[in-house]
C-alpha positions as CSV (number, residue, x, y, z in Angstrom):
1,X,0.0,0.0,0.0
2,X,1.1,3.6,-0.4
3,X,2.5,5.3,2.3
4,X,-0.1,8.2,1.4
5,X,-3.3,7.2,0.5
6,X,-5.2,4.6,3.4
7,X,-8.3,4.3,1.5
8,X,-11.6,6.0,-0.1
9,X,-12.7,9.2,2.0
10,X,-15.8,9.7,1.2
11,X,-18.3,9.7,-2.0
12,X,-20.3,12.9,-2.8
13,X,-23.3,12.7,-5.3
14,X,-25.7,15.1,-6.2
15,X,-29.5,14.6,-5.2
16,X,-32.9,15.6,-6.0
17,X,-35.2,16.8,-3.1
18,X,-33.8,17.2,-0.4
19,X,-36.9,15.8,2.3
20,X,-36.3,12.7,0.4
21,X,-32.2,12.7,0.1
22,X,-32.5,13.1,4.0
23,X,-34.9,10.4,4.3
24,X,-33.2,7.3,2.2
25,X,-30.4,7.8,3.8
26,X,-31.3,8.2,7.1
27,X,-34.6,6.1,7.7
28,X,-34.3,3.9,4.9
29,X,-30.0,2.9,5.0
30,X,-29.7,3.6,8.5
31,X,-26.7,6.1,7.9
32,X,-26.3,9.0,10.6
33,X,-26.6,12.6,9.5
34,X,-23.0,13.9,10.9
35,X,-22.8,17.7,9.1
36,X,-25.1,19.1,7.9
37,X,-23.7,22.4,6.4
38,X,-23.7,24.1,2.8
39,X,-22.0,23.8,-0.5
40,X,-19.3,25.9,0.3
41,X,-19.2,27.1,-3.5
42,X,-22.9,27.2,-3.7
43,X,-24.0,28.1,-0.6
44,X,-27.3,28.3,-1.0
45,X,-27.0,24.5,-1.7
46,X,-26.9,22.2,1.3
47,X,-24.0,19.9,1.9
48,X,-25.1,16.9,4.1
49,X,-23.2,14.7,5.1
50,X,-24.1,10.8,5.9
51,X,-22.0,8.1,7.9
52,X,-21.0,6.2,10.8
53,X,-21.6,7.2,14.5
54,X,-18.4,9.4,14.6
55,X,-18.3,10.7,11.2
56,X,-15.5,8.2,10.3
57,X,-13.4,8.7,6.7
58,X,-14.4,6.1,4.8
59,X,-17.9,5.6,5.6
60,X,-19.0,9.2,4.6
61,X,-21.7,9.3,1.6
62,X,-22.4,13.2,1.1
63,X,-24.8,15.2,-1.3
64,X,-25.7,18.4,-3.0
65,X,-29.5,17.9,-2.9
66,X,-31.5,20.2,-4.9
67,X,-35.0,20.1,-5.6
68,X,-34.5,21.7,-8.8
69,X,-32.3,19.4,-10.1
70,X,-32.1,17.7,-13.8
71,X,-31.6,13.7,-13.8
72,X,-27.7,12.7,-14.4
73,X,-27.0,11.1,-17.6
74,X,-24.8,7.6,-17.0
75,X,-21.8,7.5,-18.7
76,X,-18.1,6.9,-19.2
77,X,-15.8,9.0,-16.8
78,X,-17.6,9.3,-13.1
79,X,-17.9,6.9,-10.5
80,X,-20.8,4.3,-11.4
81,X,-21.6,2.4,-8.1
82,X,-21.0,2.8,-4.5
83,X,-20.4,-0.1,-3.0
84,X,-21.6,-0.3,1.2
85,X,-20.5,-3.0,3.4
86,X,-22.8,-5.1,5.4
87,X,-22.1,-7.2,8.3
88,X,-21.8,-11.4,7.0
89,X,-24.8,-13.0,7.0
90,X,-26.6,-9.2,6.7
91,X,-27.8,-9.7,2.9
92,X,-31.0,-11.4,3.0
93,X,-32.7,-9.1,5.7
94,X,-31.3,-5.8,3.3
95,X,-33.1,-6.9,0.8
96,X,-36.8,-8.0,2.4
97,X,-36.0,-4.0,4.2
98,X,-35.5,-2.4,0.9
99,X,-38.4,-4.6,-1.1
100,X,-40.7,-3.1,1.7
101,X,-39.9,0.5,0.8
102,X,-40.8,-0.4,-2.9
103,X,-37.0,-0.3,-4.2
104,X,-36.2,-2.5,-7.5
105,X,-33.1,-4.9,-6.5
106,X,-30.7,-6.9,-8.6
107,X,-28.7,-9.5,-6.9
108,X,-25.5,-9.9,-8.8
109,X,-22.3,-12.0,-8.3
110,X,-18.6,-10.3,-9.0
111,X,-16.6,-13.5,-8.5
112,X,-16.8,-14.6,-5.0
113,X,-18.5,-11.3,-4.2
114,X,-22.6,-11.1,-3.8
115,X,-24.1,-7.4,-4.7
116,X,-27.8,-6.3,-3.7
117,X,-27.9,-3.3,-6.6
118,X,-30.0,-0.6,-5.4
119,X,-30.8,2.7,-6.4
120,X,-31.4,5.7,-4.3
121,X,-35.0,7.3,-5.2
122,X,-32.7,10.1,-7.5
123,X,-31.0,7.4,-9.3
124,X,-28.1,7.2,-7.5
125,X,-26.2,4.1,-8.2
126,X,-25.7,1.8,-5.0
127,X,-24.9,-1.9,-3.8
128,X,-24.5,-3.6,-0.6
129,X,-22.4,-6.4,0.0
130,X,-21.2,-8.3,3.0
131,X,-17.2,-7.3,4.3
132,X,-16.6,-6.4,7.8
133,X,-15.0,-3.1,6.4
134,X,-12.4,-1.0,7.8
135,X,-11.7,-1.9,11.8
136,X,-11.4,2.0,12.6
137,X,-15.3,2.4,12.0
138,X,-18.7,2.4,14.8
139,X,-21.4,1.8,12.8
140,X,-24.3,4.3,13.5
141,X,-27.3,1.9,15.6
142,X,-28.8,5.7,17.3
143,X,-31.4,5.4,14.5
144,X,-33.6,3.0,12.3
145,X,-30.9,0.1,11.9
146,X,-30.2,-2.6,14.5
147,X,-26.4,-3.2,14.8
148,X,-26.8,-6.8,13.4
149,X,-27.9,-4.8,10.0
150,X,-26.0,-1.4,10.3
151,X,-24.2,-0.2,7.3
152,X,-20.2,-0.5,8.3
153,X,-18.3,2.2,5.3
154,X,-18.0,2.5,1.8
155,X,-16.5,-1.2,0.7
156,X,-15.8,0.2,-2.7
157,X,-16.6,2.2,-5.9
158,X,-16.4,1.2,-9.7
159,X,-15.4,3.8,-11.9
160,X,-16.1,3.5,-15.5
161,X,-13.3,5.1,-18.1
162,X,-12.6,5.2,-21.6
163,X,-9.7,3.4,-20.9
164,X,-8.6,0.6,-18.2
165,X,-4.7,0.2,-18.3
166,X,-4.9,3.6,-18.2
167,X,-6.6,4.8,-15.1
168,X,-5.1,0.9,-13.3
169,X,-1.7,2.8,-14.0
170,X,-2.6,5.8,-12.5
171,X,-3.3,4.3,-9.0
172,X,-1.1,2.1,-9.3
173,X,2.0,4.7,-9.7
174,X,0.2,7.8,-8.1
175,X,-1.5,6.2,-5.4
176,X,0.3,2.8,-5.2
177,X,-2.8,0.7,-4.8
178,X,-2.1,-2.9,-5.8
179,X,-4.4,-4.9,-8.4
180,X,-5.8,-7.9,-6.7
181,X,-8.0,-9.2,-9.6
182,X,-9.2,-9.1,-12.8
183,X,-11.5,-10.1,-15.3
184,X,-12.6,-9.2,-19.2
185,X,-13.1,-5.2,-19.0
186,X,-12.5,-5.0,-15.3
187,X,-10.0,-4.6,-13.0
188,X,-9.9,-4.9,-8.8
189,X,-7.3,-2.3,-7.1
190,X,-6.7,-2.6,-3.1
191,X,-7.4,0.5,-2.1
192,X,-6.3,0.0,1.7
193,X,-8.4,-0.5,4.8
194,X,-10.8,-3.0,3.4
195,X,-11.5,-1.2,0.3
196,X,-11.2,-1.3,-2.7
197,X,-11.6,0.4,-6.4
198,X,-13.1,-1.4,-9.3
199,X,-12.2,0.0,-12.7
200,X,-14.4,-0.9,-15.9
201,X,-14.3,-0.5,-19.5
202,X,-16.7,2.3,-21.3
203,X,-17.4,2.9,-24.1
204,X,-20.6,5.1,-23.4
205,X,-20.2,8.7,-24.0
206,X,-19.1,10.9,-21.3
207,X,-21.9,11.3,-18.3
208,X,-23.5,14.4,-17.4
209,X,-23.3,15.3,-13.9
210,X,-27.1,15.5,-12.4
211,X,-29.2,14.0,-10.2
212,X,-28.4,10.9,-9.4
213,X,-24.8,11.3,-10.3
214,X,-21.6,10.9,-8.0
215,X,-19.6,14.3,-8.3
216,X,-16.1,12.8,-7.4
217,X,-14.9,10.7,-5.2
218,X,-12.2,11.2,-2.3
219,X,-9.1,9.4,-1.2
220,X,-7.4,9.7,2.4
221,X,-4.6,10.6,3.5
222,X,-4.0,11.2,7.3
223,X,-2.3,14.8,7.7
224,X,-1.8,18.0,6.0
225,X,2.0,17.3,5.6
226,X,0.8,13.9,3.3
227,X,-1.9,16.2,1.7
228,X,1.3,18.9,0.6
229,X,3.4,16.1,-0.7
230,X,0.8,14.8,-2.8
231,X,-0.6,17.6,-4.1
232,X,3.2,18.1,-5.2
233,X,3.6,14.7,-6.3
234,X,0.0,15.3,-9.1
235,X,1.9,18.8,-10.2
236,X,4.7,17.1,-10.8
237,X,3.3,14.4,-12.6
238,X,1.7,17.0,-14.7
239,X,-1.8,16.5,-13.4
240,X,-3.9,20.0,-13.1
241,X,-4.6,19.9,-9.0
242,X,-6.0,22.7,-7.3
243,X,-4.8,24.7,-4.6
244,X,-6.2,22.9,-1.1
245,X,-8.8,24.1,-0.3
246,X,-10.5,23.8,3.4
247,X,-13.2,22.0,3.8
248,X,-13.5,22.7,7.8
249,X,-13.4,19.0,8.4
250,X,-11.0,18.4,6.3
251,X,-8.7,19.6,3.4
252,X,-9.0,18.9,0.2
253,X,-7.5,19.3,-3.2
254,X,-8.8,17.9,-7.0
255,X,-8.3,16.8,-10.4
256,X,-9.4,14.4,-13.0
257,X,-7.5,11.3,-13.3
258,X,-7.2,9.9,-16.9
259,X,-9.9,8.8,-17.4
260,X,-12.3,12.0,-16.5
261,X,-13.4,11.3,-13.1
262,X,-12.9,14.1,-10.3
263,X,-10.6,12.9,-7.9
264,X,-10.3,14.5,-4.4
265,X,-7.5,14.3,-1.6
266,X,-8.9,14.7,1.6
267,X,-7.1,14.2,5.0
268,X,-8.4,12.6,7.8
269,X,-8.3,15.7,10.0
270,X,-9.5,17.6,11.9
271,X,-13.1,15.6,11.7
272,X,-16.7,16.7,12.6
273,X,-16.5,17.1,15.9
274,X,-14.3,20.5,15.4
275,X,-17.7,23.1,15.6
276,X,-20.5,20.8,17.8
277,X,-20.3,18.0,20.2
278,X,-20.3,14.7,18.8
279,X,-23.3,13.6,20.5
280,X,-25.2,16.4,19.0
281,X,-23.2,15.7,14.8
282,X,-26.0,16.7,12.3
283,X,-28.5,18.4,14.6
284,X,-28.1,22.2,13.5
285,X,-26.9,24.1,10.4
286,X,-22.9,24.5,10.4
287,X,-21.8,27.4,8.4
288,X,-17.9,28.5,7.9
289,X,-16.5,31.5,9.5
290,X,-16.4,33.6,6.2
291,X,-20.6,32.4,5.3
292,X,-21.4,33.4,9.3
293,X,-22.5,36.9,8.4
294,X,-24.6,35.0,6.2
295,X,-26.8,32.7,8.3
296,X,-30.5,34.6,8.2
297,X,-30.1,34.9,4.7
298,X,-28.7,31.8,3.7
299,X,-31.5,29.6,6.2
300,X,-34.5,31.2,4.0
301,X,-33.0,30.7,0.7
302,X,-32.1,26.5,1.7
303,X,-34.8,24.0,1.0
304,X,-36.4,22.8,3.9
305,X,-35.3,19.3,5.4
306,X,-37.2,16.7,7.4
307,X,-36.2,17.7,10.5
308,X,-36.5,21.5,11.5
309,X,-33.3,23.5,11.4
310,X,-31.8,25.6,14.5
311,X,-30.1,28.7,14.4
């Protein structure tokens, strides 16, 4: 494994209404709402953010939802499927919960791996599968999931390019992830605590980012000196990364790997817990110190969520 990358961060997709992003992921998955804050370049966009009971990197699934917004067109270049890890023996009682809420399922087998394929009521590509996932994660049993059930992280994401050997190369020497399978148009990467990144052959035009579509992924890395030397080590390589940029949980830089999906960088610090208590993650709006001024105007102009938001 890389010295700098320890895995997949966190997935962010862009959502339809947001009553009904809240809800699915929430009621339905069982994830906990840790942040829930804006689109720091749209701010009048919420950001929310869903995952274990502390907010753990690698189980986080966030969204843009927007009631406004057009359906994603699937295509070559983004991230396909998010893959979530169930505990063994988990499978059969996922799917009889999701046939109750009216969801279409496809049970597929990727070698010696079973997939419940599900999408999220925006079209949002999902699948669960049973791995006991990364040991730093507490799965989230305050809400509608009994810890027999409970989502443990992200187990992986398939990204579909124009070309395989290409992006394989890329995390191979960028990243140093190490291929641990393979098969026709696909190929298996370790991605490092329990993870792992499936790449796969396209020949589709490029996607359109929408509803329903995953905006980028992010990687890990544990500190800001790790985050420096490979936002260095992209440059170099002649890759157009951004500056970082802070995400008040965490830093973050991007770029598009070869084969047109947005990468991100994000290190593991300083977490959620940095502006509430963690027993109260989710609860109220979080707004950065430069959108504070901000907060009367930017609370009328966001959709309204589920639960009622304090000030």
């Amino acid at each position: 494994m890389s010295e700098t990358i320890h895995g997949i961060h966190h997935v962010t997709a862009i959502g339809g209404e947001p009553v009904t992003n809240l809800d699915f992921y929430t009621r339905v998955l069982g994830l906990r709402l840790v942040k829930r804050t804006v689109n720091f370049d749209d701010p009048t966009t919420w950001h929310l953010y869903f995952g274990d009971e502390h907010g753990s990197p690698g189980t986080l699934m966030t969204f843009f939802p927007h009631p406004l917004a057009r359906a994603g067109r699937a295509g070559s270049g983004e991230v396909a499927r998010t893959t979530f890890a169930v505990p063994a023996g988990a499978l059969a009682d996922w799917r009889q919960r999701l046939e109750r809420e009216g969801l279409a399922l496809e049970q597929t087998d990727e070698g010696d791996q079973h997939l419940l394929e599900v999408r999220d009521p925006h079209g949002t590509r999902l699948a669960l599968t049973e791995s006991a996932g990364p040991s730093h994660v507490e799965p989230w049993t305050g809400g509608q999931v009994s810890a027999d059930l409970a989502i443990r992280s992200i187990e992986s994401v398939r990204l579909d390019v124009p070309d395989v050997d290409a992006t394989v190369a890329f995390l191979q020497e960028m990243f140093g992830l190490q291929q641990v399978g393979g098969r026709g148009d696909r190929r298996w990467l370790d991605a490092g605590g329990g993870q792992r990144v499936e790449v796969k052959a396209s020949a589709r035009p490029r996607a359109q980012l929408g509803a329903g579509s995953v905006h980028h992924v992010a990687f890990r890395v544990p500190d800001d000196e790790a985050h420096v030397a490979m936002q260095r080590r992209l440059a170099e390589g002649g890759y157009a990364v951004t500056e970082v940029k802070d995400r008040q949980y965490f830093r973050s830089i991007y770029f598009r790997e070869p084969g047109g999906v947005i990468f991100e960088i994000a290190t593991d610090v300083p977490g959620f817990a940095t502006d509430e208590p963690e027993a109260e993650l989710g609860q109220r709006l979080k707004l950065p110190p430069w959108l504070e001024s901000r907060r009367t105007e930017l609370m009328q102009s966001l959709p309204p969520l589920t639960q009622e938001v304090s000030s």
